[in-house]
ZALUMKOL-399324 format. One record per residue: x, z, y of N, C-alpha, C in turn; residue in one letter. Coordinates in steps of 0.05 Angstrom, whole numbers, padded with zeros to 5 digits, always signed. Atoms other than C-alpha are relative to their C-alpha. Layout:
XZYXZYXZYa
...
***
This chain:
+00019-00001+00023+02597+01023+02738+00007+00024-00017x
-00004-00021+00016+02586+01082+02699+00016-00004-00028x
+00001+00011+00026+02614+01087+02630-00005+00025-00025x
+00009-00033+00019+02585+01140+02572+00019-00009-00015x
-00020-00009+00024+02622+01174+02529-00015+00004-00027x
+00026+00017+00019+02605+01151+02463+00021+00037-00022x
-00003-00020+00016+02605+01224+02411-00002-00015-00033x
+00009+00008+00035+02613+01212+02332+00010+00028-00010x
-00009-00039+00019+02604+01287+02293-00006-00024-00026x
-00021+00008+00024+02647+01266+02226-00006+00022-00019x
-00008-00015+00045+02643+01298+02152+00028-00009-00009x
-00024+00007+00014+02701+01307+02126+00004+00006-00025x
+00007-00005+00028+02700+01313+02049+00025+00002-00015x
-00017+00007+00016+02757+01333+02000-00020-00022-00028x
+00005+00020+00025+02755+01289+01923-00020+00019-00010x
+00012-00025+00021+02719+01363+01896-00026-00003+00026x
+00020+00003-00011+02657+01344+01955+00004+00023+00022x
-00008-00028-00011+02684+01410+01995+00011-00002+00030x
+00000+00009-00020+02688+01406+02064+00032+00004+00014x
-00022+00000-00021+02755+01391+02108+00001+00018+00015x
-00004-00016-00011+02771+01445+02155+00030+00004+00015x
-00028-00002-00018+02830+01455+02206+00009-00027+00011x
-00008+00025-00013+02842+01382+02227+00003-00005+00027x
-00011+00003-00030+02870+01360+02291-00011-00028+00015x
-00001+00030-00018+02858+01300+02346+00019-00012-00020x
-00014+00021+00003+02910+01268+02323+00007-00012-00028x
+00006+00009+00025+02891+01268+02248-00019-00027-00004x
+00031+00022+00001+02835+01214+02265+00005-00020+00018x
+00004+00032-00018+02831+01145+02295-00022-00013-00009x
+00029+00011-00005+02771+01111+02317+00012-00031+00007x
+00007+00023-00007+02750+01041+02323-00022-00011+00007x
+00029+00004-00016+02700+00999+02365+00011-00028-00007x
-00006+00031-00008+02694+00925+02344+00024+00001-00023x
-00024+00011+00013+02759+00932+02305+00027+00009+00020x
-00015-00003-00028+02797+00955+02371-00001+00034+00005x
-00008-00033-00008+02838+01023+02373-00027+00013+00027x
+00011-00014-00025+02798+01080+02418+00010+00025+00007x
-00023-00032+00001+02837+01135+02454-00029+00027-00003x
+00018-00022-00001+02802+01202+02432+00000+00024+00022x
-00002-00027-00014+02786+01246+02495-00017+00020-00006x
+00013-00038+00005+02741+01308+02471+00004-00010-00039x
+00007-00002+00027+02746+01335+02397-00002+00024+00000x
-00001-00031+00012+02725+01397+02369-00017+00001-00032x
+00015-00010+00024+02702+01428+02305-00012+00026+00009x
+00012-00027-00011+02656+01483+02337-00032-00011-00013x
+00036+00007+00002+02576+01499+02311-00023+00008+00026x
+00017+00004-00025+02534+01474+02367-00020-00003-00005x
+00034-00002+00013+02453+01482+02367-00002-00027+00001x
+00006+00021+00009+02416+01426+02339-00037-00012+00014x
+00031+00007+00001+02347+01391+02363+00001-00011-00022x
+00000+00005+00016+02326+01385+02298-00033-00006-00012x
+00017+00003+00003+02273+01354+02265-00010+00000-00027x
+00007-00004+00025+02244+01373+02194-00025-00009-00010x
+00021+00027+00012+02198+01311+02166-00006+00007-00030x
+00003-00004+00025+02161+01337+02106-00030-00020-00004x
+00012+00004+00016+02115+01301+02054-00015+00003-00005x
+00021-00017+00003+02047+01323+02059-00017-00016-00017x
+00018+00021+00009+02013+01262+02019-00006+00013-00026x
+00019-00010+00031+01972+01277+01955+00021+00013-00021x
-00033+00002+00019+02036+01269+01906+00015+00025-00001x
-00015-00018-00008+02070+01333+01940-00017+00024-00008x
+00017-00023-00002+02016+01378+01918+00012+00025-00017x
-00008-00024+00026+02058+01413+01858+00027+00006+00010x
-00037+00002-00003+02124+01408+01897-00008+00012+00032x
-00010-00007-00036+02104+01432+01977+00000+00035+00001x
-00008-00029+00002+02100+01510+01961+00037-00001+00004x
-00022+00002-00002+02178+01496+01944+00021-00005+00023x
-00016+00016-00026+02190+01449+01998-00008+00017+00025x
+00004-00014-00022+02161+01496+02053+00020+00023-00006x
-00024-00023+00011+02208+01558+02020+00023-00022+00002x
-00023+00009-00005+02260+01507+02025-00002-00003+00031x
-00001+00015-00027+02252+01483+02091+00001+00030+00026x
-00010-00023-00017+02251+01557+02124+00024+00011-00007x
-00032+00001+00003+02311+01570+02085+00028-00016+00021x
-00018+00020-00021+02347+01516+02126-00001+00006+00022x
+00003+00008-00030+02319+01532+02189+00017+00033+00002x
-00023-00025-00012+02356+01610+02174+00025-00004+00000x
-00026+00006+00015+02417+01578+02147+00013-00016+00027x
-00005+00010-00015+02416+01537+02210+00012+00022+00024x
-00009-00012-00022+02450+01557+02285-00026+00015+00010x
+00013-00010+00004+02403+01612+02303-00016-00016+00033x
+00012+00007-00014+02394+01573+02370-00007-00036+00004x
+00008+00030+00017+02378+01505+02333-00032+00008+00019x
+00028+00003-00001+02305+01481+02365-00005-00021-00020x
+00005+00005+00033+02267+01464+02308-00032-00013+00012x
+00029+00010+00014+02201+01416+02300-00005-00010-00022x
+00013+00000+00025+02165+01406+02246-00026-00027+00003x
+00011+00030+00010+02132+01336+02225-00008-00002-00032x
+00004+00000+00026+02087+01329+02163-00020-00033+00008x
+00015+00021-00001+02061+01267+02144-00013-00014-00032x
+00015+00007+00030+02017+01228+02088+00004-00026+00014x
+00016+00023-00010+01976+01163+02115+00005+00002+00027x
+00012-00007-00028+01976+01194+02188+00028+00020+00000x
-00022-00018-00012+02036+01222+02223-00004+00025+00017x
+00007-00026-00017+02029+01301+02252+00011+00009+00012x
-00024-00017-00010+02076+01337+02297-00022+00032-00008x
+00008-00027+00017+02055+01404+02258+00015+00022+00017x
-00010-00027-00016+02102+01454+02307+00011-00022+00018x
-00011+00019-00028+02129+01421+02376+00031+00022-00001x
-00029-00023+00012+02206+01457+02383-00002+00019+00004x
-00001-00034-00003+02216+01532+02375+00026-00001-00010x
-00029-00015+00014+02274+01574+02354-00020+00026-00017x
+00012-00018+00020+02217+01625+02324-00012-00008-00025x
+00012+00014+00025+02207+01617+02249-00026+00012-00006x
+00024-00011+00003+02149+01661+02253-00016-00028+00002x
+00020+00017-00011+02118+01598+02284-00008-00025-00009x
-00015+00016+00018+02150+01555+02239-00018+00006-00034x
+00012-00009+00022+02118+01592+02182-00032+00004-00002x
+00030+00002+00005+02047+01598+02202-00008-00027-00006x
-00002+00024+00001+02057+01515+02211-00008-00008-00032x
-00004+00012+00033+02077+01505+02136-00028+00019-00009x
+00025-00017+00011+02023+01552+02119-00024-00011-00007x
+00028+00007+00000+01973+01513+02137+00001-00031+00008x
-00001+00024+00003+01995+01447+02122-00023-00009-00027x
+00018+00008+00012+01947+01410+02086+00009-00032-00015x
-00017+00006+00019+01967+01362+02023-00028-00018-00014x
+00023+00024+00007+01923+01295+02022+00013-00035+00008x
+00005+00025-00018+01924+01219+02032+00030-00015-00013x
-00029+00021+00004+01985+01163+02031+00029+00010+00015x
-00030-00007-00014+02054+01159+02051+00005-00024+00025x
-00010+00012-00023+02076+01134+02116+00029+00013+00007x
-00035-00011+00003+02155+01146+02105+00004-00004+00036x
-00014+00025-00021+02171+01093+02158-00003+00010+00032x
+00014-00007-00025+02127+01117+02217+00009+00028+00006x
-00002-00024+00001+02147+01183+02205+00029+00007+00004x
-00019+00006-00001+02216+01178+02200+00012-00005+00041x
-00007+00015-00024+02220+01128+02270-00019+00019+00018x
+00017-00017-00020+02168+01185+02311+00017+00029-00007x
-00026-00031+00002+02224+01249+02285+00021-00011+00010x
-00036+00003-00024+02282+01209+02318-00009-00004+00017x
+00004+00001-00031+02252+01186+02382-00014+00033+00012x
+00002-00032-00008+02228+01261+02383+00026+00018-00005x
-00019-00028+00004+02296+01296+02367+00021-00014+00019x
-00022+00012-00020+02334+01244+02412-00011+00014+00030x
+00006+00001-00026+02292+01267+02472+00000+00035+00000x
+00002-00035+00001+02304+01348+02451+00030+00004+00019x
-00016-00012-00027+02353+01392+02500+00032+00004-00023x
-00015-00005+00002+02405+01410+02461+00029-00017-00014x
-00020+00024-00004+02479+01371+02443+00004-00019-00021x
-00002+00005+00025+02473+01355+02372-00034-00009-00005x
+00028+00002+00010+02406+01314+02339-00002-00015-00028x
-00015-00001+00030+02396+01316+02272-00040+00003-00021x
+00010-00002+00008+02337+01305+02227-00007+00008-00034x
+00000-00004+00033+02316+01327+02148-00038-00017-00006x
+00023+00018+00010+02264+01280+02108-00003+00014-00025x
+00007-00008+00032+02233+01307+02042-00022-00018-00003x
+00020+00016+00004+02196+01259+02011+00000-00015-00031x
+00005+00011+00030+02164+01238+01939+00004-00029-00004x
+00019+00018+00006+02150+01171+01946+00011-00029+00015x
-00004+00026-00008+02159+01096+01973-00020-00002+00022x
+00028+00006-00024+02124+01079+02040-00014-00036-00008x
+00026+00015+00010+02055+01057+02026-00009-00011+00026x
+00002-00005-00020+02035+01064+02097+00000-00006+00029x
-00020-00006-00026+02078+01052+02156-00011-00028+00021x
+00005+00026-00017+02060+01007+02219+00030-00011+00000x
-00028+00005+00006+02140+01006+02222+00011-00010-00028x
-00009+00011+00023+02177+00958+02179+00027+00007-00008x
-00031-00011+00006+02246+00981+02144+00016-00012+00021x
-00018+00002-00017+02283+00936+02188-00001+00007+00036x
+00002-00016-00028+02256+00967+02258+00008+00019-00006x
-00009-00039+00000+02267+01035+02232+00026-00001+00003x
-00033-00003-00003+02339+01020+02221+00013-00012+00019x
-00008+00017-00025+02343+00982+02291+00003+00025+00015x
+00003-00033-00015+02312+01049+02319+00020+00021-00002x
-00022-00018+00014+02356+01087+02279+00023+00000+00014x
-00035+00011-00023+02424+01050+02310+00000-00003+00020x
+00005+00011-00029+02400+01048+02377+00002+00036+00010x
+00002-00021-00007+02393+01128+02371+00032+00016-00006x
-00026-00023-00003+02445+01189+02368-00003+00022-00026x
+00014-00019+00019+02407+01225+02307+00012-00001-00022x
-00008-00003+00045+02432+01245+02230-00018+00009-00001x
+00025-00009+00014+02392+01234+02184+00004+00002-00026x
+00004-00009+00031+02381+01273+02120-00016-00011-00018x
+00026+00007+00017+02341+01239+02070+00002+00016-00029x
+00001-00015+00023+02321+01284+02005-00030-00010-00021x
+00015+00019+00017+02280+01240+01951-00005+00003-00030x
+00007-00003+00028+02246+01255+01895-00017-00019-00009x
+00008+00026+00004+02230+01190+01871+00004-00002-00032x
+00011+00001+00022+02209+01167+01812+00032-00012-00018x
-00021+00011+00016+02277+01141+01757+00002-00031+00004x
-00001+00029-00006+02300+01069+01774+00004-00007-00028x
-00013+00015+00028+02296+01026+01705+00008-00014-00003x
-00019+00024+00011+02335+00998+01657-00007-00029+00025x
+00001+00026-00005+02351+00925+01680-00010-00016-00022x
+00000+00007+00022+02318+00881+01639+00011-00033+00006x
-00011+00030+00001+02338+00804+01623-00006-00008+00028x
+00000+00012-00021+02310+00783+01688+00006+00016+00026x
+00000-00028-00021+02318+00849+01728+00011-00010+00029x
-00016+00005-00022+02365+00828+01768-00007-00020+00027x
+00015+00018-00011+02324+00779+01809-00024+00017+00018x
+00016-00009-00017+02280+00825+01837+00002+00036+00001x
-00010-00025-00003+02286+00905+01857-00038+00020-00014x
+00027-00006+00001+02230+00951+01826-00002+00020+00027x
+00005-00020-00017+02196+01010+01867+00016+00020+00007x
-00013-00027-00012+02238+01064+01858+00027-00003+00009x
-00026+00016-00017+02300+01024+01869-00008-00006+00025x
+00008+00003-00029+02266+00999+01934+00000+00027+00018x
-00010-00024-00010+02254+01069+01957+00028+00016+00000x
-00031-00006+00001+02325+01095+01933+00020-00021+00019x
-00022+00018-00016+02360+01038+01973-00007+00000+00035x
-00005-00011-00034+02324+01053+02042+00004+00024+00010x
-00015-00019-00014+02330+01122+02044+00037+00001+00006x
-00029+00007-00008+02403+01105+02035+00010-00008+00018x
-00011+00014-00022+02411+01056+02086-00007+00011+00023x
+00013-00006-00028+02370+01093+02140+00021+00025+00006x
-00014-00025+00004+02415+01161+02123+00035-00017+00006x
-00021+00007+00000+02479+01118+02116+00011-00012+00034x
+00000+00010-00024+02469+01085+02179+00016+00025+00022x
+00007-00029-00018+02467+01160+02219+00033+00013-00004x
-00020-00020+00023+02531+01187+02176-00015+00020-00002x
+00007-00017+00015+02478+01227+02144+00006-00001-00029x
+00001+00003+00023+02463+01227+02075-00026+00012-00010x
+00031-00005+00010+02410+01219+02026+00011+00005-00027x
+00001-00009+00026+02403+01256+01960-00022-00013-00018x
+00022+00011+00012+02357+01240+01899-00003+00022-00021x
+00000-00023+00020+02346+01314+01868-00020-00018-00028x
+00019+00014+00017+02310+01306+01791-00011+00018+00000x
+00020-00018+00003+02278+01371+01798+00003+00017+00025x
+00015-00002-00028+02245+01408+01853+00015+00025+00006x
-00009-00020+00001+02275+01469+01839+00034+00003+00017x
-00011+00016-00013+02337+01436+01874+00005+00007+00024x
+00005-00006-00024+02315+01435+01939+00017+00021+00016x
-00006-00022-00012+02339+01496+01961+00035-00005-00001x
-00018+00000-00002+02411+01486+01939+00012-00026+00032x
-00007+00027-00015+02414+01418+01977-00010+00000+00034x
-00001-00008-00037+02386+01439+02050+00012+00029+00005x
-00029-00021-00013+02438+01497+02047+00023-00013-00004x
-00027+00011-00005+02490+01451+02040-00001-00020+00021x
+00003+00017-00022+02458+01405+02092+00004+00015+00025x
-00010-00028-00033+02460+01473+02143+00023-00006-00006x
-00031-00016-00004+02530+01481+02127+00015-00024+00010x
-00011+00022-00015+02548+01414+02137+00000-00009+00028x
+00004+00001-00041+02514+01405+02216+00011+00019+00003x
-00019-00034-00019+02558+01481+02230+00023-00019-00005x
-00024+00009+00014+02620+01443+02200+00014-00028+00007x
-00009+00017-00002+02625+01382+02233+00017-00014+00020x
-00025+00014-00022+02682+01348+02274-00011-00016+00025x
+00022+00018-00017+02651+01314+02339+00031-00009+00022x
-00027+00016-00017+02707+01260+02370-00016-00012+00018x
+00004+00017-00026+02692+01227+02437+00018-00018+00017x
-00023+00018-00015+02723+01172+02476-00015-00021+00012x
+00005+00024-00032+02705+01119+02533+00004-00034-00014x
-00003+00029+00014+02696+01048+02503+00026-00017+00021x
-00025+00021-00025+02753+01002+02529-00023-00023+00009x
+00023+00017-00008+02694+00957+02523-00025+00004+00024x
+00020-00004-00021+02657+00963+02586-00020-00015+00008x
+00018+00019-00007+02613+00908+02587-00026+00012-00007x
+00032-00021+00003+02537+00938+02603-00019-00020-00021x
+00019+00011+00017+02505+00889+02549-00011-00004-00018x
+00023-00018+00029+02458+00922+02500+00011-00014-00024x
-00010+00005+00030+02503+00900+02442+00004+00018-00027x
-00007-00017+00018+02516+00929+02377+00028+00002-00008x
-00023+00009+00001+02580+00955+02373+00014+00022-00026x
-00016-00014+00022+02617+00979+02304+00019+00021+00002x
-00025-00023+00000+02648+01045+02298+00018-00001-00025x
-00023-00006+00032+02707+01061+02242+00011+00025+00013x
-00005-00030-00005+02734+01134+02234+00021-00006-00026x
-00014+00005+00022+02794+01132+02195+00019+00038+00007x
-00022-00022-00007+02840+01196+02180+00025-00017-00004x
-00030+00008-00007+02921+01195+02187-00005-00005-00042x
-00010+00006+00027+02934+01168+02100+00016+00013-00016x
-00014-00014+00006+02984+01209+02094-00001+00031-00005x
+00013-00029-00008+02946+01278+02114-00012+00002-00029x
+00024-00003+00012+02889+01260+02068-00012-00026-00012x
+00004+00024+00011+02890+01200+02021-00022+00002-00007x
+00029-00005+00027+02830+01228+01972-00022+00009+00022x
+00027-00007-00025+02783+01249+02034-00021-00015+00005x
+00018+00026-00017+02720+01216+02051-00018+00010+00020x
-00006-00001-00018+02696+01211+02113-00025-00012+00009x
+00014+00003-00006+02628+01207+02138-00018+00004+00031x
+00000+00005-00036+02603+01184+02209-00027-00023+00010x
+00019+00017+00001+02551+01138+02241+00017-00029+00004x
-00014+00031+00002+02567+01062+02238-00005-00015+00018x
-00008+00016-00032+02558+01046+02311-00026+00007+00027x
+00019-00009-00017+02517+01042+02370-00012-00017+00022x
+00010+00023-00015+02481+01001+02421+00006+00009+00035x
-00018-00011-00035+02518+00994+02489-00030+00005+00022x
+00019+00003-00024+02476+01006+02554+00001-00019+00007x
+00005+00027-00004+02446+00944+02584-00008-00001+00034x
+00001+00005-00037+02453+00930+02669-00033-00006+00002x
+00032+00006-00003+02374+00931+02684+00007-00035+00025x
-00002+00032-00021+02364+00853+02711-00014+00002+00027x
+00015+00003-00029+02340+00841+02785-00035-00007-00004x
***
């Protein structure tokens, strides 16, 4: 029986947010289940990315997508120059707006002539950029979300997306300009408003991935925050190792990424949180 080799590309973070650099195999230990895993491949090398850049096209975005398109080719130069790149805009109705290239010319006529109407369909949009960047060519898959708003929209419900999500190989960026979560009041606590609801799934869908989700307050923003998202996919640690667990039955199985304590007490340490074994097709 076959057995895959299960990849986790790692962030390594000093206490000042500043990325780790120089670390060894034998700075890191992995876990599956709770149960040591010996590490056979590691490297810190920047490998191209199928990447998928999910922008915001719904009504809401109309004073903010000039920005977000100048941001979003920024990223795609900042990125590995042989990154394939599509492009996904969505409102109400999900678009594949460019299919993959590595030319931003092509990339740029796309955003050009994006058009800036209708509802949000986070959810659908989201779960149709990972099953499209999981099925791209190259070793690394890695998505970016920009998005105003709370899904209005979506045939997908938060907890499929994040089934989808853990079942795939993809980081995901979420970048949210969402409305201020308020005060708590006397009864607050009993129920979540809107923008807290939106702020808590981009989180979990991003946290899931070992991506990460931001919540800029102004638009202007943007730009700093998908050049630190390039620099991060060039920058990241990618450990591999052979499950001791060999059983073929589509389970979910918990990763942990711990460094040596002593290397790097103040470090934090960002990774995806597991993955779903292969499953023996039945007779």
């Amino acid at each position: 029986m076959s057995v895959d080799l299960i990849v986790v590309h790692t962030t390594v973070l000093d206490k000042n947010g500043k990325f780790v650099s120089g670390l060894k195999k034998e700075n890191f230990k992995i876990f599956e289940d709770g149960v040591a895993q010996n590490v056979t491949s590691f490297s810190q090398e920047d490998v191209p990315i199928s990447m998928g850049i999910i922008i915001d096209t719904s009504g809401s975005m109309r004073n903010k997508i000039d920005l977000v398109n100048k941001a979003a080719l920024a990223f795609i130069r900042a990125s590995n120059p042989e990154d394939q790149v599509f492009l996904v805009g969505f409102n109400d109705q999900v678009e594949l707006l460019e299919d993959y290239t590595s030319d931003i010319d092509t990339i740029t006529d796309a955003l050009d002539n994006t058009i800036v109407t209708g509802g949000t369909a986070l959810y659908d949009a989201i779960y149709l950029g990972v099953q499209k960047a999981q099925n791209g060519i190259k070793p690394k898959k890695a998505i970016v979300v920009i998005t105003d708003g709370e899904d209005r929209d979506s045939y997908y419900k938060l907890d499929e997306l994040v089934a989808k999500v853990q079942e795939s190989d993809v980081q995901i960026y979420c970048v949210g300009f969402l409305n201020p979560v308020p005060e708590k009041g006397l009864f607050g606590h009993w129920s979540k408003s809107v923008p807290e609801k939106a702020h808590d799934a981009l989180l979990r869908i991003s946290d899931e991935t070992g991506g990460k989700a931001y919540y800029p307050q102004k638009i202007v923003e943007i730009g700093t925050i998908v050049a630190e998202i390039a620099h991060e996919l060039r920058n990241q640690y990618s450990i591999g190792y052979y499950s001791t667990n060999t059983a073929k039955d589509g389970t979910y199985r918990k990763i942990r990424v711990s460094l040596d304590p002593t290397l790097a007490a103040s470090d934090h340490v960002r990774y995806r949180r597991g993955y779903f074994a292969g499953k023996t097709p039945t007779e």
